[in-house]
N, C-alpha and C positions, 0 to 999 in steps of 0.2 A: 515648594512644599508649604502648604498652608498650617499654620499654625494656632493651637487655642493656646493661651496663657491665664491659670486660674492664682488670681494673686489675691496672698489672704495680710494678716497684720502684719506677721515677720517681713511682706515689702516694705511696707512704712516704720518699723523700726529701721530697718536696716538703712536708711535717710536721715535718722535722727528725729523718727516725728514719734513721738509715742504718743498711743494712740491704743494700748492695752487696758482691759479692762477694770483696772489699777488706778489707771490715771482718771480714770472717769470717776473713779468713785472719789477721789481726790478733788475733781471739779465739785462734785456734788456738793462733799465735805465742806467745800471754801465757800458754793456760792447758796446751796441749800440744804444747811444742816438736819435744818427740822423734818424735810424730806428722807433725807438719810436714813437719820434713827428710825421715822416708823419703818420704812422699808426694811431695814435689818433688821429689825424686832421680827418681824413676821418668819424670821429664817434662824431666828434662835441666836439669834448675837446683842449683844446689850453692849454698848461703848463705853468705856471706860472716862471714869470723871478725874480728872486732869487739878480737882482741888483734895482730893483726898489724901491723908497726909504717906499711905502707898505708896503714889503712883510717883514711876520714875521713869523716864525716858527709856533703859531698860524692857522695865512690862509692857510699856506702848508698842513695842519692834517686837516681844514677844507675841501682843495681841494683831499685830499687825499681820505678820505673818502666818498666823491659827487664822484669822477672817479671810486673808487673801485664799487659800490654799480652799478653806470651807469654802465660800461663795466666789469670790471674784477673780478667779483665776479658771477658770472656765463659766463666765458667768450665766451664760445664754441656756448652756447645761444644768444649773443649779435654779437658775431663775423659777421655772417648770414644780418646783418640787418647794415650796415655803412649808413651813412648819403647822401643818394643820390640823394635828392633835392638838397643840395647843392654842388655836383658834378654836376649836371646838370645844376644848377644858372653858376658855374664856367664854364662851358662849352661853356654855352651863349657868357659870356664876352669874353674868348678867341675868338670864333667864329665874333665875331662884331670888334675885332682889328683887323681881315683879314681883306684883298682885297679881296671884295666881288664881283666886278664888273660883272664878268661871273656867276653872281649865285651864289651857292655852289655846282659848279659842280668841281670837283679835287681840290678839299683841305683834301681828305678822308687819301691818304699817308701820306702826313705831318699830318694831327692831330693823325692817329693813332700808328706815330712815337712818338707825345707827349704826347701823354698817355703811352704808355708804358715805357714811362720815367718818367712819375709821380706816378705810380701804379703797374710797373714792381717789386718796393720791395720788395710787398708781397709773392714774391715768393721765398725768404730768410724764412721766416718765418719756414719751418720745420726745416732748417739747425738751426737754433738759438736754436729751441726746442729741438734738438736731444746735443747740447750743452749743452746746459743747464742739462741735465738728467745725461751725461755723467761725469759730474766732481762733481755728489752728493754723496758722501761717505758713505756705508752702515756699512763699518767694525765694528764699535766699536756701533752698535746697540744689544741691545740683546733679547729673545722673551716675549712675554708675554701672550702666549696661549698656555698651555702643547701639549694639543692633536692636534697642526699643527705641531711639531714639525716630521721632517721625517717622516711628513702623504704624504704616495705617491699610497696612494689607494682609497682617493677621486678625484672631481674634479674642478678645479680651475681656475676661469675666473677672469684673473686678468684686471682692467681698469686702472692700476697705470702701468707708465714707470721704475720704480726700479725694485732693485733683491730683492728687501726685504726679499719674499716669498723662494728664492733661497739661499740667505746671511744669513739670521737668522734663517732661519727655515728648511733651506738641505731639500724644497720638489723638487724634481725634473721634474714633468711632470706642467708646469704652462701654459697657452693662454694667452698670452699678446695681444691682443683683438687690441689693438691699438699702437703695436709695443712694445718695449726694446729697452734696450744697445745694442752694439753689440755682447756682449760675451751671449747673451740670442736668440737675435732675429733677424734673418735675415730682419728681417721688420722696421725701423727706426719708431721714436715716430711719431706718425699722432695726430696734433692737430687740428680740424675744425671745421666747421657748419655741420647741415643737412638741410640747406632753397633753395634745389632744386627751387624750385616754383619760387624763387625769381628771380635766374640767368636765370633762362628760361623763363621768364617776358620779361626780358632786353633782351635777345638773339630772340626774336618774334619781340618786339619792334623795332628791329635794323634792322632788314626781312621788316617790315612793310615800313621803312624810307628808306630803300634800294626801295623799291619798287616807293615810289614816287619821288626820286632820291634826298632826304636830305641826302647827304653826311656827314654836320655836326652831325647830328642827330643818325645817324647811327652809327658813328662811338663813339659817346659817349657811345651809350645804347652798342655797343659791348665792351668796355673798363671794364665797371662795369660789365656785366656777365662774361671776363675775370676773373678781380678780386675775385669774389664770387664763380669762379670756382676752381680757386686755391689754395682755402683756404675751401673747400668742403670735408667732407668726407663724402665717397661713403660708407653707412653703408650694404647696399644689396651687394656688391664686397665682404665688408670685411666677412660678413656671408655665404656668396659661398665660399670663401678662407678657412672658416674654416668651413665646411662642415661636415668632420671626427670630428670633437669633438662635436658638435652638434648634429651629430648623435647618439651618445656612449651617449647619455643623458636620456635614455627609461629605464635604470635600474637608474634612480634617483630617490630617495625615501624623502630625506630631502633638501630643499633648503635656503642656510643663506647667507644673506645680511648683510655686515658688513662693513662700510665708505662707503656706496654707495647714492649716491642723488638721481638716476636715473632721469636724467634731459629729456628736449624732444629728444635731438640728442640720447637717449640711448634706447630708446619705442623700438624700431625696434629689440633689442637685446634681451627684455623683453617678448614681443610678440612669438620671437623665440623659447625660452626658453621653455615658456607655450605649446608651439606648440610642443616639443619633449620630455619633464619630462612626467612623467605618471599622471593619474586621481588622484590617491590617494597620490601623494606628498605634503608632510608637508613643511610651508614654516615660516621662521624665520627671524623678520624683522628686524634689529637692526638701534635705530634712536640716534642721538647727542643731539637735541635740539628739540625744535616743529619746525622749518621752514624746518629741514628733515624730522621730522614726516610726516608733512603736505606736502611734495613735495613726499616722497615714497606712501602714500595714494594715492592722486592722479596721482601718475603711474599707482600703483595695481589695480586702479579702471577701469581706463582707458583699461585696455588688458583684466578685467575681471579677475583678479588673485584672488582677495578678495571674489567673490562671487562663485566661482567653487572650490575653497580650501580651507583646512585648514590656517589658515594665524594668525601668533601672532607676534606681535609687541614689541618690548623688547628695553628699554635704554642701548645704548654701553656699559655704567660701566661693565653690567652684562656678558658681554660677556668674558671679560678680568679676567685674573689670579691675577693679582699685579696692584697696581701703580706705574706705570713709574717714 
C-alpha cells in the first residue's frame, strides 16, 4: 500500500525542534532588531521600550501574547494583509511636505526612491529565513515512529525547512515543498502569503492614478504591491515546479497528515493532491488540539476531501511510538 505522508511544523515540534513562527520572530529580535521593528510597524504593532519607567516584565508577556495571536501565530496568513491605510495616511503627510506648486506632476522619482527605502527591507526577509533554518541543529534528535524509519518507498511532502525526515529517519527521496538547507535542496526556504488579489488591487490602483496623472498616488499604491509582492508565494509555480512528484501520486492508496494546519496559502496543494491521489484513497487526519481539528476540517471541507473519501480524524498522541 503505497503511502503519501504530508508533514507540517507539529512534526518538528514534536522532536523538540521548534521551529514556529514565534521562534523566528525571536531569531529576528536577537539578531535583527531594526529589521523587526520596520517589519511590524507596517502591521500596526509598535514594540514596547523596555526603559520606560511602565514597563514590566508583566506588560511584556501581555504584549507578547496580543502580537503573537495578531501576526505571528499564523504568520504566512497575516503576512498578505499589512496595514495599508496607514501607509497610505503616511503617504499623504509625506506628499503635503512637498513642494506642490506644479501640481504633483514629478515628484513620482523621488517618492518612489523613498519608498524603496522604507519598504525595500522586506526583501531581506527570505535571507533571514534561510538563516535561520540553517544554524537549527538536528543531530542529537532521535525518531519516534518505527515504520518511517528508512521508509523510502512511500511519499513524502514535506512543509518543514529541516532534515529531520533526512537526519533521524535516513528516508531519502523527501519534497521540501517550500525549500531546505542547502545540503537538501537547491530551492532556499520560501516563507509568504498567497493574497494575489491584494497586490493586484494596488498594482490596478496605481494604472488608475497613472492615468489621471497623480504621481503621488501612484507611486504609493505601486510601493505596497511591491511589497506584497516580495514576500508572495507563487503556490501554482511552486506545483508546475514539482509536477513529477505530483504526478507519481495516482498509485496512492493511503494519505496521513501529521503536524499539518493546512492553513489558506496551503488549499492550493490540497486541492492538487485530491486532483491526482485516486477515488478510493484512505485518508488519515492527525489533529494536536481542536483549533487544528477545526482548521483541518475546514480545509477537507472546503476541496471536498471529507465528502468524496474515506477520511478519519485521529489525536497526534496516537500516531507516535514513545514519548519524547
Amino acid at each position: 500500500m503505497k503511502k503519501l505522508y504530508i508533514i507540517g511544523n507539529g512534526f518538528d515540534v514534536a522532536h523538540g525542534i521548534h521551529t514556529d513562527y514565534w521562534k523566528f520572530r525571536t531569531y529576528l529580535e536577537q539578531n535583527y532588531p531594526e529589521f523587526l521593528g520596520k517589519f511590524e510597524k507596517l502591521y500596526g504593532i509598535q514594540q514596547l521600550d523596555d526603559t520606560e519607567p511602565w514597563y514590566t516584565i508583566e506588560a511584556q508577556e501581555r504584549w507578547n501574547t496580543a502580537t503573537n495571536k495578531d501576526l505571528w501565530s499564523e504568520f504566512e496568513e497575516s503576512m498578505g494583509h499589512p496595514d495599508t491605510t496607514d501607509m497610505l495616511n503616511f503617504s499623504s503627510c509625506i506628499l503635503d511636505d512637498m513642494d506642490l506648486e506644479g501640481g504633483n506632476i514629478g515628484i513620482q522619482d523621488t517618492m518612489d526612491v523613498y519608498w524603496r527605502e522604507q519598504f525595500g527591507f522586506i526583501n531581506l526577509l527570505q535571507d533571514y529565513v534561510k538563516e535561520w533554518i540553517e544554524q537549527i541543529d538536528t543531530s542529537g534528535i532521535f525518531p519516534r515512529k518505527k515504520e518511517l524509519i528508512g521508509n523510502n518507498g512511500d511519499y513524502f511532502l514535506n512543509f518543514n525547512y529541516t532534515d529531520v525526515l533526512e537526519q533521524v529517519y535516513q528516508i531519502e527521496e523527501v519534497t521540501h515543498i517550500h525549500g531546505s538547507i542547502e545540503s537538501l535542496s537547491d530551492i532556499s526556504p520560501i516563507m509568504g502569503h498567497c493574497n494575489k488579489a491584494e497586490s493586484d488591487k494596488h498594482r490596478q490602483w496605481a494604472k488608475e492614478a497613472d492615468e489621471e496623472y497623480d504621481e503621488g498616488e501612484s507611486s504609493i499604491q505601486n510601493a505596497i504591491a511591491d511589497y506584497l509582492e516580495a514576500i508572495f508565494k507563487d503556490t501554482n509555480s511552486i506545483i508546475d515546479d514539482n509536477s513529477r512528484f505530483f504526478g507519481d501520486l495516482h498509485n496512492i492508496e493511503h494519505v496521513i497528515i501529521i503536524g499539518w494546519s493546512a492553513g489558506n496559502v496551503d488549499i492550493p496543494y490540497l486541492l492538487k493532491i485530491k486532483e491526482c491521489v485516486n477515488r478510493n484513497t484512505k485518508w488519515a487526519v492527525h489533529w494536536y488540539n481542536d483549533e487544528a481539528y477545526a482548521s483541518l476540517r475546514r480545509a477537507l471541507d472546503e476541496v471536498k476531501i471529507n465528502e468524496n473519501y474515506e477520511v478519519e480524524y485521529v489525536q497526534t498522541e496516537e500516531f507516535w511510538d514513545n514519548v519524547p
